[in-house]
N, CA, C and O of each residue as an XYZ file, in Angstrom:
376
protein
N      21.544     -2.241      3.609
C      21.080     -2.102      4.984
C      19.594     -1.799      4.986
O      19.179     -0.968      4.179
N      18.551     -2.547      6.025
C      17.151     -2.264      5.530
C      17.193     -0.850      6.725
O      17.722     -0.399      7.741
N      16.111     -0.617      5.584
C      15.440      0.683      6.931
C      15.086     -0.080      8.042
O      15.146     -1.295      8.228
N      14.563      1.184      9.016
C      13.596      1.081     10.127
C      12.059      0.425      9.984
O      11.527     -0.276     10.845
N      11.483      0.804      8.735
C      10.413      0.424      7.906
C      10.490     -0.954      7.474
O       9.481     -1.653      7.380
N      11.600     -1.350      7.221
C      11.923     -2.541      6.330
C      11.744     -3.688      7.990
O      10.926     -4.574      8.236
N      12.755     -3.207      8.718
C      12.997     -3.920      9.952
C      11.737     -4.543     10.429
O      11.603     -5.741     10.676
N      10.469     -3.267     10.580
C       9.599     -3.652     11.520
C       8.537     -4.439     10.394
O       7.640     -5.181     10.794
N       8.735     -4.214      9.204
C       7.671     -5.524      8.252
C       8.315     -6.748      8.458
O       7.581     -7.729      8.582
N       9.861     -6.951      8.540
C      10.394     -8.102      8.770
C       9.999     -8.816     10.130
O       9.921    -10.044     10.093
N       9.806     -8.325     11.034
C       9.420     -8.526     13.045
C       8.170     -9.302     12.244
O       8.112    -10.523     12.094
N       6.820     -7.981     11.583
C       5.466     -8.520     12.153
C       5.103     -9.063     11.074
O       3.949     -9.490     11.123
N       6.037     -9.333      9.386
C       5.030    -10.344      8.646
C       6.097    -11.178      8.491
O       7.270    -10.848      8.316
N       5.491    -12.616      8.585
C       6.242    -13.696      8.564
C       6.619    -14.134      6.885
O       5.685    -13.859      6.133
N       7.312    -14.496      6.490
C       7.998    -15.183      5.383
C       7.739    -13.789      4.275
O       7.033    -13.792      3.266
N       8.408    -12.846      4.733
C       9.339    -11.790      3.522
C      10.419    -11.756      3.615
O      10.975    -11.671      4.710
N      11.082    -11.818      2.420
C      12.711    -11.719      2.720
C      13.066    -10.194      2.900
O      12.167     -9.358      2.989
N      14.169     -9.914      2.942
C      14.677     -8.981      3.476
C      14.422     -8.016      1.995
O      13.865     -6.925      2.111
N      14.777     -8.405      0.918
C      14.695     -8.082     -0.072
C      13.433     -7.077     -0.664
O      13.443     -5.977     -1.217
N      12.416     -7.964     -0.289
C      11.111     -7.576     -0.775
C      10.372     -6.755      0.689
O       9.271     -6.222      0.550
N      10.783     -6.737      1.476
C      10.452     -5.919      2.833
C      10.956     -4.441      2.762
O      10.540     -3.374      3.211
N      12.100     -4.854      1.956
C      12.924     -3.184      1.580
C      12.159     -2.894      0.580
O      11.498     -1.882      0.815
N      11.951     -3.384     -0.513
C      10.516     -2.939     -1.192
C       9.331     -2.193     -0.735
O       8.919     -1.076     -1.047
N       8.806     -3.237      0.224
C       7.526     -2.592     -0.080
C       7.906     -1.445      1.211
O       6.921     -0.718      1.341
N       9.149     -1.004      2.324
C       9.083     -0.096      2.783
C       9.539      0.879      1.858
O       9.493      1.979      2.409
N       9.906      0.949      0.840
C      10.333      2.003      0.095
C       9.125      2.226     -0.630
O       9.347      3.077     -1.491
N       8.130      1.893     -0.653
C       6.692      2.566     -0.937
C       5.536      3.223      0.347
O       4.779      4.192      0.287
N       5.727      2.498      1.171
C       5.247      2.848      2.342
C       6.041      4.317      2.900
O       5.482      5.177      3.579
N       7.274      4.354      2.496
C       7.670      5.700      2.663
C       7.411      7.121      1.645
O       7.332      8.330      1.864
N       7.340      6.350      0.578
C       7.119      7.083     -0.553
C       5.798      8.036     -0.003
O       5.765      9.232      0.287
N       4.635      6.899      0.015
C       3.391      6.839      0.148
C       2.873      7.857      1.350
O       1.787      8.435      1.403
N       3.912      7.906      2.251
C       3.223      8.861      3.877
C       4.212     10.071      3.024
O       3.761     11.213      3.110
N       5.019      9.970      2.522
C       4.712     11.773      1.812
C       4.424     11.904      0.658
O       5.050     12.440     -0.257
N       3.584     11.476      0.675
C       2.686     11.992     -0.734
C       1.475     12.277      0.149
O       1.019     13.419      0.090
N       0.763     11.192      1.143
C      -0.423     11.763      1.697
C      -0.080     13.392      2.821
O      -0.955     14.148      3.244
N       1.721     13.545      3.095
C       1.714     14.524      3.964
C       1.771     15.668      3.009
O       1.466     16.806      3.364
N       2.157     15.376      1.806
C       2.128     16.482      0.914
C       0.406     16.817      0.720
O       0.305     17.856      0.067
N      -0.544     16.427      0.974
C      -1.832     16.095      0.769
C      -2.451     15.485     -0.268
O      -3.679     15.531     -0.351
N      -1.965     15.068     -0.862
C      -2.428     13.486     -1.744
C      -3.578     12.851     -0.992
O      -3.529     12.466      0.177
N      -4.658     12.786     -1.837
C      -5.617     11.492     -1.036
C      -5.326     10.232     -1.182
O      -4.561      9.629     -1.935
N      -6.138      9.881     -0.246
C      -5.721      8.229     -0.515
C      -6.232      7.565     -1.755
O      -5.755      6.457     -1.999
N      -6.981      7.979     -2.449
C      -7.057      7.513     -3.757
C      -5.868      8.020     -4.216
O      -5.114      7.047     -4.241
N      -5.264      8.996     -4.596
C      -4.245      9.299     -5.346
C      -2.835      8.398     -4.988
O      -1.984      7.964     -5.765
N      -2.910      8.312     -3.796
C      -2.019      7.300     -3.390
C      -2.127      5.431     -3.918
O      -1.295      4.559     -4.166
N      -3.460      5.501     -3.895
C      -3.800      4.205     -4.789
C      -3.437      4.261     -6.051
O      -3.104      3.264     -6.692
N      -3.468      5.313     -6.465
C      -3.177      5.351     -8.282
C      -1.722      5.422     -8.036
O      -1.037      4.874     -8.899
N      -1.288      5.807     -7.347
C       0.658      5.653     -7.316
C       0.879      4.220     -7.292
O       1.585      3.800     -8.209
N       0.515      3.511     -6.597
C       0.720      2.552     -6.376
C       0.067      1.557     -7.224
O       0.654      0.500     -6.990
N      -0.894      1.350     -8.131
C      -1.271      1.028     -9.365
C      -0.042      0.928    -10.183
O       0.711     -0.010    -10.444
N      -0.077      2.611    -10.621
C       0.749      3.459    -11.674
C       2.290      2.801    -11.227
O       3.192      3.036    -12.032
N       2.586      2.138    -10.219
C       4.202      1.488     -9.888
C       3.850     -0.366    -10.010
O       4.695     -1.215     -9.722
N       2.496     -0.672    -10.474
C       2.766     -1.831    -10.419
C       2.877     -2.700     -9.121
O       3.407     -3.790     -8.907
N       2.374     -2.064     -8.551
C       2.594     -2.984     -6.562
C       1.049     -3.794     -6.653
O      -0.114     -3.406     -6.544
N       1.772     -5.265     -6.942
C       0.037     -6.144     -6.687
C      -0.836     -5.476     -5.644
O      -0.638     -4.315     -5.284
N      -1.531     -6.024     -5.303
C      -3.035     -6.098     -4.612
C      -2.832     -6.268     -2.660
O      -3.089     -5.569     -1.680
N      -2.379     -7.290     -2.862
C      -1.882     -7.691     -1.607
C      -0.942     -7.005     -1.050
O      -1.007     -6.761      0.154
N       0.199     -6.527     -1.888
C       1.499     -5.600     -1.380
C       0.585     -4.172     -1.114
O       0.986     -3.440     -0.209
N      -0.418     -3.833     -1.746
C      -0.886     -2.165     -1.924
C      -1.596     -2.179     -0.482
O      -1.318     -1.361      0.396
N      -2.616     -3.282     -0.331
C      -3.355     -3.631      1.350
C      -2.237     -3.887      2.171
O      -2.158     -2.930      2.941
N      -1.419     -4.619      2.376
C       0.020     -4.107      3.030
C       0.180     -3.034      3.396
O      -0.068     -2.877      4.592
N       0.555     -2.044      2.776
C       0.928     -1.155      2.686
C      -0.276      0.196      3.337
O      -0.190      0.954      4.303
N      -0.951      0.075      2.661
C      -2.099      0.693      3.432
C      -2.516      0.409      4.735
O      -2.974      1.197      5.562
N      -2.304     -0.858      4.844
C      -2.503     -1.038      6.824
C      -1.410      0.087      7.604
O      -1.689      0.694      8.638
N      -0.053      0.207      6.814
C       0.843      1.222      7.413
C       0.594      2.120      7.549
O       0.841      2.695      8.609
N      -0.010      2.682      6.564
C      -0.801      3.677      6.056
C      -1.427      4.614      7.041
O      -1.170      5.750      7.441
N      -2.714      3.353      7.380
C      -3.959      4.098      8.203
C      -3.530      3.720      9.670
O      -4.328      3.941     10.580
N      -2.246      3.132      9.949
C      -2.148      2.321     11.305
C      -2.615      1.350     11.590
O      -3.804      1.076     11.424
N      -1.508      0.402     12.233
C      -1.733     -0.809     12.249
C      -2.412     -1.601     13.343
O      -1.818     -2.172     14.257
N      -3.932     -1.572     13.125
C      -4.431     -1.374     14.338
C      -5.309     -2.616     14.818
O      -4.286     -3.301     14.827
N      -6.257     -3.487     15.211
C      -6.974     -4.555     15.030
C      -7.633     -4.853     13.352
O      -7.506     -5.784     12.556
N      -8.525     -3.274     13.324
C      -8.756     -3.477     12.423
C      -8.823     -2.800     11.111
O      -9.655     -2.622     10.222
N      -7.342     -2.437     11.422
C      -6.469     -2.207      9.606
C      -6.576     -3.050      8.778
O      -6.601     -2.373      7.750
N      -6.630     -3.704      8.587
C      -6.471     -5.133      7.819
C      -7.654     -4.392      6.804
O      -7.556     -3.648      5.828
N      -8.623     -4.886      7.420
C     -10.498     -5.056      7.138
C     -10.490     -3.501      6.329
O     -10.917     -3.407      5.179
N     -10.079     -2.597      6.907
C     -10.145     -1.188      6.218
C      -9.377     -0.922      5.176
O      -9.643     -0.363      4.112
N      -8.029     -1.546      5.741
C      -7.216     -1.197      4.448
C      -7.463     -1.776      3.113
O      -7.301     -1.096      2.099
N      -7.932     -3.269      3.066
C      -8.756     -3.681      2.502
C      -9.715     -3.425      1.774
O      -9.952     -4.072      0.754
N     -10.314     -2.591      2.120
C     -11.707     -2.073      1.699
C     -11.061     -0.702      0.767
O     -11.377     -0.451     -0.396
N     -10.039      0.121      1.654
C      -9.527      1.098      0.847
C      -9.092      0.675     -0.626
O      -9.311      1.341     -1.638
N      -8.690     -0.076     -0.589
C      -7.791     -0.877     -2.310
C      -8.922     -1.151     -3.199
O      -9.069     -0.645     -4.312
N      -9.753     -2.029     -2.607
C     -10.525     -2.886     -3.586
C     -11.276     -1.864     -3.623
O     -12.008     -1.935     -4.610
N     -11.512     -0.598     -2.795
C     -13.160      0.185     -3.286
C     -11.971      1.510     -4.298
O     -12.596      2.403     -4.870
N     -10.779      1.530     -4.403
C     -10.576      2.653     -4.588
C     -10.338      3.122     -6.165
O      -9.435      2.489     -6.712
N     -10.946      4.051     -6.929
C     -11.109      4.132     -8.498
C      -9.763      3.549     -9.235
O     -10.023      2.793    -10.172
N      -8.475      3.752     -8.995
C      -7.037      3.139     -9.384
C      -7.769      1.544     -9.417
O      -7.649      0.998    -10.513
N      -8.522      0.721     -8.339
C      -8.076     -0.642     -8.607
C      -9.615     -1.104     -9.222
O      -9.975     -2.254     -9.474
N     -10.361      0.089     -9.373
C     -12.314     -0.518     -9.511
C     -11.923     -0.623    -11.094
O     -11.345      0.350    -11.577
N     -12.220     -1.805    -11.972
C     -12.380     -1.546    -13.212
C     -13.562     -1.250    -13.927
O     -14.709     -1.693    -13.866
N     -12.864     -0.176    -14.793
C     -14.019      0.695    -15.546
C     -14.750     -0.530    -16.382
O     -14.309     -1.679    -16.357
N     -15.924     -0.135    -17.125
C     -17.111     -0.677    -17.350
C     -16.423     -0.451    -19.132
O     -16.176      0.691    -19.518
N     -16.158     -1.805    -20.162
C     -16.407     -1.542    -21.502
C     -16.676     -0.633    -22.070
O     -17.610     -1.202    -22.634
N     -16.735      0.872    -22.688
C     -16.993      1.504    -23.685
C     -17.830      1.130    -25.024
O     -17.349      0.667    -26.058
N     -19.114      1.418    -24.784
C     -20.189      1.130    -25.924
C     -19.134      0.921    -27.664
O     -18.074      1.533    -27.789
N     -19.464      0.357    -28.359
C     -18.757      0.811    -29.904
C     -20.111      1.096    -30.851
O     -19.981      1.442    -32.025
């Protein structure tokens, strides 16, 4: 049975199955208590790293995140790609 979470990714993004909607709401839930526990949102990026959730599923998810608003997208966006979990570190001199 999907969640409530699952339901409303199924309504507003087109072509997820039911399957993978229960997914990524079972991180999106994860994710709002870890930030209510006070987790930053970087730390929440490294969870979501640290679980393996591509790029696209993590900006997903973060639009839930910050609210889904005109312009969540553009922010949430910006949250992922700027955030230390997804910036890759620089080679180590030898």
């Amino acid at each position: 049975m999907a969640t409530s979470t699952a339901e409303e990714l199924i309504a507003s993004v087109g072509g997820l199955s039911p399957a993978l909607a229960q997914d990524i709401a079972q991180h999106i839930d994860e994710c709002r208590v870890l930030l209510a526990s006070g987790i930053s949102m970087d730390g929440v990026q490294q969870h979501l790293k640290d679980q393996d959730v591509p790029l696209i599923q993590a900006v997903l998810i973060t639009t839930r995140l910050i609210g889904n608003d005109p312009g969540g997208l553009r922010a949430a966006r910006e949250i992922v790609e700027c955030s230390p979990a997804r910036t890759p570190t620089p080679p180590t001199a030898a």
